[in-house]
C-alpha positions in Angstrom: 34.9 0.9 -57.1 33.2 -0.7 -54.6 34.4 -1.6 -51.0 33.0 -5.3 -50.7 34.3 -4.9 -46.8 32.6 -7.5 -44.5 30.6 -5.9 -42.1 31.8 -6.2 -38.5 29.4 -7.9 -36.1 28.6 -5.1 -33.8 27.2 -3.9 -36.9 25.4 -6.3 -38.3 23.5 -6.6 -35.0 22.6 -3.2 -34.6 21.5 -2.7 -38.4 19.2 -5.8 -37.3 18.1 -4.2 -34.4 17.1 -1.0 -36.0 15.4 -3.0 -38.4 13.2 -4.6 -36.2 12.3 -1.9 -33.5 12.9 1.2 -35.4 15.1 4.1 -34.9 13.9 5.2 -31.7 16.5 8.3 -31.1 13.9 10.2 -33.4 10.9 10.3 -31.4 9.9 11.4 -28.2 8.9 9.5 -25.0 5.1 10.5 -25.9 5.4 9.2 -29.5 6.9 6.4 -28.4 3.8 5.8 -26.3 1.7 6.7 -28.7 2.9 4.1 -31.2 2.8 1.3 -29.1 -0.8 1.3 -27.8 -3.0 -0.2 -29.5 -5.9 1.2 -31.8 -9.0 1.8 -30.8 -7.9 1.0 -27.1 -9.1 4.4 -25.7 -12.7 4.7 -26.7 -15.3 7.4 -25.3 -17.8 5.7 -22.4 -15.2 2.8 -22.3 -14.1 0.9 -19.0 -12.0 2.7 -16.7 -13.7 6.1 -18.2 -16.2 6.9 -15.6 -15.8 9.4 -13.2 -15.0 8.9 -9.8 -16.2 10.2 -6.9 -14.0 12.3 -4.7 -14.1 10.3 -1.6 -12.9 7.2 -3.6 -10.4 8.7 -4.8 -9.1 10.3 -1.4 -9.3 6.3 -0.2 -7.0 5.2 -3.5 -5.1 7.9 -2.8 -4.6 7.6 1.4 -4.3 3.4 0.9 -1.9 3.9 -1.5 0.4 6.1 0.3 -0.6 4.3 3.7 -2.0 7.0 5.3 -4.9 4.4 6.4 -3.6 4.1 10.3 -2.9 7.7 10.8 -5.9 9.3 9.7 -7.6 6.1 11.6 -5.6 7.1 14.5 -6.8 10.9 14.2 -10.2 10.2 13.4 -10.1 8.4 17.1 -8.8 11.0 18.8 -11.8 13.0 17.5 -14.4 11.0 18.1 -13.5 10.2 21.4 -17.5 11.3 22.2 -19.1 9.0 20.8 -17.2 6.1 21.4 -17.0 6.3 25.3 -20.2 8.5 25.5 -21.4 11.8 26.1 -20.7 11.8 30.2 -17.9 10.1 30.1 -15.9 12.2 27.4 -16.7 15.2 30.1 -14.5 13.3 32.7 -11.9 11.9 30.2 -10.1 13.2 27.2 -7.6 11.1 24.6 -4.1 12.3 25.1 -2.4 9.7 22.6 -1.6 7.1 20.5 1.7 5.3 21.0 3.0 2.0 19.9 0.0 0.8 20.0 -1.6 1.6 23.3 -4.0 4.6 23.2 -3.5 6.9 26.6 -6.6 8.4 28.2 -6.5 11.3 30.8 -9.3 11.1 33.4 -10.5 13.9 35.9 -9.9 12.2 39.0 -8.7 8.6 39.9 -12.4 7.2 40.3 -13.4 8.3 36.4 -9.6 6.2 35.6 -11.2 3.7 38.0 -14.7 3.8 36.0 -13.2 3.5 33.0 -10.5 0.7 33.4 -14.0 -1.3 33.8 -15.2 -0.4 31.1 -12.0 -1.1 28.7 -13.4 -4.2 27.0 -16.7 -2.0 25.6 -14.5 0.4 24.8 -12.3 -1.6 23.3 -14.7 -3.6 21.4 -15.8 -0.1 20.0 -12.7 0.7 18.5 -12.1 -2.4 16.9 -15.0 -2.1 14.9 -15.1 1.4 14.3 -11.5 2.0 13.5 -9.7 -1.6 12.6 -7.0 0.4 10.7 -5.9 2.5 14.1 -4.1 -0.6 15.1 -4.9 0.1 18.9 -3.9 -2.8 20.8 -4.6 -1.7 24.4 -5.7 1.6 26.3 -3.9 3.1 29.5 -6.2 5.4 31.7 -4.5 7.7 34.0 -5.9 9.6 36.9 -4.4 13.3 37.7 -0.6 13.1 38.9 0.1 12.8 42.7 1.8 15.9 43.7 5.7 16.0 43.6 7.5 16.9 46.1 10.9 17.8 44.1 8.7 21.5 43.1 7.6 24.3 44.3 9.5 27.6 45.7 10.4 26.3 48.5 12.2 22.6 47.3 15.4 21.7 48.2 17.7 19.1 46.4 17.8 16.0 48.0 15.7 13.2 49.1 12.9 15.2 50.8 10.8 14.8 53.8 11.7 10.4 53.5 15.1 11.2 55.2 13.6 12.7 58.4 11.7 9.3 59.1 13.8 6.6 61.0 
């Protein structure tokens, strides 16, 4: 006795399926891999089989994970003598990077005053040197004016301005 049942169509599709691509519940990810590449494809001394140096692949690596205007940024910060020169790093020193503009500390107000005239060479050095930083100005400051709000001997309020008038 034979059961001459019609198959359903859920069935009949998947029995066509699993003629066509296999049973795949039977091999692993790896085999599955395997079987699909093609023969011959991975040859000895082929293309793509050369060694790399490891400087190109720290670049791969660092452009692929966008590290390119950080370590651009850093490599900036440390180089600070030989972009604005030997004498002039003495009297100056990078304090930061932020949104864009790059903040420079100066000795005294005449080194800030120096070196606000010399923002386009400076400029033009970084540009070329470090195009990935993504500097888009540079602030020089001169050391801060003293406050009068400290000290051992400050009071709250306005200070000395209310004695005048």
């Amino acid at each position: 006795m034979t059961d001459d049942k019609p198959e359903s169509e859920s069935t009949a599709v998947y029995l066509r399926f699993r003629r066509v691509f296999g049973d795949g519940s039977s091999r692993s990810n790896d085999a599955r891999k395997r079987a699909t590449k093609e023969p011959g494809s991975s040859v000895p001394f082929g293309s793509g089989r050369d060694p790399e140096g490891l400087g190109a692949i720290v670049d791969a690596l660092t452009t692929r994970l966008g590290w390119n205007s950080p370590l651009a940024r850093s490599e900036l910060l440390a180089s600070w003598n030989d972009i604005a020169g030997s004498e002039t790093a003495e009297h100056s020193t990078p304090a930061g990077i932020e949104d864009g503009v790059l903040t420079v500390r100066c000795d005294s107000t005449a080194w800030a005053t120096q070196l606000r005239l010399m923002r386009v060479q400076i400029m033009t050095q970084i540009s070329v040197r470090y195009p990935d930083a993504g500097i888009d100005s540079i602030r020089f400051e001169g050391p801060g004016a003293p406050s009068w709000k400290r000290g051992p001997r400050s009071i709250p309020g306005r200070g000395p301005r209310d004695t005048y008038g």
